[in-house]
N, C-alpha and C positions, 0 to 999 in steps of 0.2 A: 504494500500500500504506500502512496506518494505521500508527500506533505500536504494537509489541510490548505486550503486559500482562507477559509475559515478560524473564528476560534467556539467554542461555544455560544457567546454570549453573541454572537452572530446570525444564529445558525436559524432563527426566526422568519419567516417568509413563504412566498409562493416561488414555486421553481416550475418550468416547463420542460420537460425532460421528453425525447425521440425514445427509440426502441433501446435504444444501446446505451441510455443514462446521458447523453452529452443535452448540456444546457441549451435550452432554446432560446428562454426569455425567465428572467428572474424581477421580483419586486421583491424589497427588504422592508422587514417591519419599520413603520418611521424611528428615524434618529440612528439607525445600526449604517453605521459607513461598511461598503464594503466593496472590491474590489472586482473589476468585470471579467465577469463567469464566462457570460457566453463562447458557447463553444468548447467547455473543459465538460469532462465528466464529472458529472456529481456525486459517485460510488467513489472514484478514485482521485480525485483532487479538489474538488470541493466540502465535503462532508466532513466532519471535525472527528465523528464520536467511534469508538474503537468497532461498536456491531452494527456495520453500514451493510458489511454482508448478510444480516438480519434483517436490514431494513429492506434492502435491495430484494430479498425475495418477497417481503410483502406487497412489493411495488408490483414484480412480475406474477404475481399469483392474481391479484389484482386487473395486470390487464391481459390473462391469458381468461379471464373468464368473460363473464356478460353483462353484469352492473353497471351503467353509465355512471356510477358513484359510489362511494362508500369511504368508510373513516373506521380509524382505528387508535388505540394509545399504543405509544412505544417508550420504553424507559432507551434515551441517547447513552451511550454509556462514555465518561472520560478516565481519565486515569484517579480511579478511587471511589468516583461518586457518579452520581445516573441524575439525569435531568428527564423529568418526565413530559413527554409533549402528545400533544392529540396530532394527529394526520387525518388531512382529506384528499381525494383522489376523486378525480374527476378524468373521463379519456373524452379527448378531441379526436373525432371522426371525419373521414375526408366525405364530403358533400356529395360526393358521386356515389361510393360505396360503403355503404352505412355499416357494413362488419371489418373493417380495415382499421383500426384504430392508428390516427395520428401520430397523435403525442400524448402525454399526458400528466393534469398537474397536480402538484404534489404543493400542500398548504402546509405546512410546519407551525404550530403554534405554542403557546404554553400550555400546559395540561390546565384546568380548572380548578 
């Protein structure tokens, strides 16, 4: 695994993510600066937290199935401590062909 672009206190936001994790288009929670993603992958250079390969199959479980949506909680984990955040998933479909999934975006927020 690369170096984070991220740190945790970061890691807040919408990401739009292709088949293969690389950024499309990101929004950061107000106030969090952060540096431009587009086009790095989000598993391997973007993403801060040690179980990204954890996250990453929630992602792909997510869009190998049929739900135009759904959310989950995932504890981030860092070296020692776990931040706990909600995720929502939404998949963008191409207009032509309504089973081809685009992209798809991934809300990262604080747990409640």
């Amino acid at each position: 695994m690369s170096v984070s672009m991220l740190t945790e206190q970061e890691l807040f936001g919408l990401f739009e993510l292709d088949a293969a994790g690389t950024v499309l288009y990101y929004r950061m929670e107000p106030g969090d600066a952060s540096p431009d993603m587009a086009g790095f992958n989000f598993y391997d250079e973007v993403a801060p937290f040690e179980n990204v390969e954890e996250f990453r199959q929630h992602v792909a479980q997510f869009t190998s199935g049929a739900k135009p949506a759904d959310s989950f909680s995932f504890d981030c984990r860092y070296d020692g401590w776990a931040q706990p955040v909600k995720v929502l998933l939404a998949r963008i479909r191409e207009r032509v062909d309504h089973n081809n999934t685009k992209s798809v975006l991934v809300h990262i927020r604080r747990a409640a």
